[in-house]
C-alpha positions as CSV (number, residue, x, y, z in Angstrom):
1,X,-10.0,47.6,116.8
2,X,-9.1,43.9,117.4
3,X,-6.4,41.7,116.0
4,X,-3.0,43.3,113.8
5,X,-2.3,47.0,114.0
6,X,-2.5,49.1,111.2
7,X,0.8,49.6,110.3
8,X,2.1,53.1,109.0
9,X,4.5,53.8,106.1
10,X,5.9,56.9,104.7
11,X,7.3,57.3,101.5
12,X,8.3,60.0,98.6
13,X,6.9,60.7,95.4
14,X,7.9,63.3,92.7
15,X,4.6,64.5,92.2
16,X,1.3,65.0,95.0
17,X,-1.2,65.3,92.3
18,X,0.2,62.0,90.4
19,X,0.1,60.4,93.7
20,X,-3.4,61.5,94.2
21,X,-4.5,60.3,91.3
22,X,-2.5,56.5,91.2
23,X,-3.8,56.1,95.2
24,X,-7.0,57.2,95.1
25,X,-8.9,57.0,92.0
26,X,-6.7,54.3,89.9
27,X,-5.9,52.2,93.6
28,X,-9.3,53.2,95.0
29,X,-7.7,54.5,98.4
30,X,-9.7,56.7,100.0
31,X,-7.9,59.7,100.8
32,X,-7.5,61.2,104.3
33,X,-5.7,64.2,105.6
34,X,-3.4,66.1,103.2
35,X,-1.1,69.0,103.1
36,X,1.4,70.8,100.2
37,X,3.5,68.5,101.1
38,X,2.3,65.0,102.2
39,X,-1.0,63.0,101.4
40,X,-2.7,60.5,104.0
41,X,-4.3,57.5,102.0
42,X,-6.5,54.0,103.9
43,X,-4.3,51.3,102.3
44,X,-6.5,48.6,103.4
45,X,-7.6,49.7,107.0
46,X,-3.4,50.9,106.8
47,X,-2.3,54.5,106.9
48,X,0.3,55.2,103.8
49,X,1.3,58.3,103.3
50,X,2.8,60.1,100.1
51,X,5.6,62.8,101.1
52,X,6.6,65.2,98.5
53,X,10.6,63.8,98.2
54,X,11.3,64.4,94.4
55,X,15.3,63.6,95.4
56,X,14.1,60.5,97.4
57,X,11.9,58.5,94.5
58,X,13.7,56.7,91.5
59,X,14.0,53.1,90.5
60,X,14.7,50.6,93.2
61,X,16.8,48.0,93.2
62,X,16.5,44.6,92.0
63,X,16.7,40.8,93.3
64,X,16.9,37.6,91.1
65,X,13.8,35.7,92.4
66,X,11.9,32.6,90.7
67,X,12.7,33.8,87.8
68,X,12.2,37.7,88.3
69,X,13.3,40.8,88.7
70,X,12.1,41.6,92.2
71,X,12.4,45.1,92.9
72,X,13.7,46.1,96.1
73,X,12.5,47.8,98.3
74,X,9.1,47.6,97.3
75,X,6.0,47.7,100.2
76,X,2.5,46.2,99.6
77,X,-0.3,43.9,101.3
78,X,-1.8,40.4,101.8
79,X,-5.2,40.4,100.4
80,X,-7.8,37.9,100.2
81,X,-7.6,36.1,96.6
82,X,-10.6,37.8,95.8
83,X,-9.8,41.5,96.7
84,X,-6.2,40.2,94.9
85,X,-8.4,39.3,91.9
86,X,-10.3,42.7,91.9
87,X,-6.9,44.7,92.1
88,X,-5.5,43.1,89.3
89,X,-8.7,43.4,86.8
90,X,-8.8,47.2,88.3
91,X,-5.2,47.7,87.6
92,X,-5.3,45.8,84.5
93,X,-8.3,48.0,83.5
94,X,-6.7,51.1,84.1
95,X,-3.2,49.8,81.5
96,X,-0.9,49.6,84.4
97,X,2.4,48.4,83.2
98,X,3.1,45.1,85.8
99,X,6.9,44.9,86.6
100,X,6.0,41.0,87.3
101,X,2.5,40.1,85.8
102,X,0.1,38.5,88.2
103,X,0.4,34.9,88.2
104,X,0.6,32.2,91.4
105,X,3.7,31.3,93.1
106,X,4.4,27.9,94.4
107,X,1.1,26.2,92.7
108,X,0.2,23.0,94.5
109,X,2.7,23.6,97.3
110,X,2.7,24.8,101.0
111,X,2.9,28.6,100.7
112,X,0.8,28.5,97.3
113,X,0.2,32.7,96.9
114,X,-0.7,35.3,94.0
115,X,1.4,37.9,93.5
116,X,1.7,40.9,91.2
117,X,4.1,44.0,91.3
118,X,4.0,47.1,89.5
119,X,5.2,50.6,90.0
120,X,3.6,53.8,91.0
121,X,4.2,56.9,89.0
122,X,7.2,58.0,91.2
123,X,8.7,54.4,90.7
124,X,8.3,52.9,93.8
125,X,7.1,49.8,94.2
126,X,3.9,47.6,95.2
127,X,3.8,44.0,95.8
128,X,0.1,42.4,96.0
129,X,-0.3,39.1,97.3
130,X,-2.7,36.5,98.1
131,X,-2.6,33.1,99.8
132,X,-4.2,30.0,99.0
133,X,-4.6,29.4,102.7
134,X,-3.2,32.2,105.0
135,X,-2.2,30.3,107.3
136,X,1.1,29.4,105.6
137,X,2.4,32.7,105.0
138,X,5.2,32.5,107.8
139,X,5.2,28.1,106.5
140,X,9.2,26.8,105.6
């Protein structure tokens, strides 16, 4: 395996089956090990994995951002536009509820990027982006 790492990223959800469901069938994350009381999923070539924390999931917190109501924390991925594109039809398709509808940031300008957030079923939540040209995702 060449170039980044795949980065790993633990997290708690009220419900395992709920998660199941959200990250593999409605996300389309394939599923790899599980347990009673955690579930491995391939987030994009990363490993995520759901842990069974019903005291640790709830509503983050939010941040006043163009506009928005950014929730914080909130964990996601850089896609291309077009896997961005397919994951919002997909998510759009299944009736997800978008906390910030996807739409692009900074049109015309350096750092032009989509972006979309939504919640999984034990609130936390998922930022999607995309950039015009990657290069300019570290660009002032």
């Amino acid at each position: 395996m060449s170039g980044l790492r795949p980065f790993h990223l633990a997290f708690p959800v009220h419900d395992l089956e709920e998660a199941r469901r959200f990250y593999g069938e409605v996300m389309g994350c394939p599923e790899g090990r599980s347990s009673k009381q955690w579930i491995d999923f391939n987030f994009y070539g990363h490993q995520i994995v759901a842990h069974l924390a019903p005291e640790g999931a709830g509503r983050p917190l939010g941040n006043h951002v163009d506009g928005h109501n950014v929730p914080v924390p909130h964990f996601g991925i850089v896609l291309t536009m077009e896997q961005w594109q397919e994951l919002a039809d997909r998510m759009t398709k299944a009736g997800t509820k978008f906390e910030i509808e996807p739409y692009v940031r900074f049109k015309g300008e350096v750092g032009e990027q989509a972006t979309m957030f939504f919640f999984d079923p034990s609130h936390n939540a998922l930022e999607f982006k995309a950039f015009k040209d990657l290069g300019s995702l570290f660009a002032k």
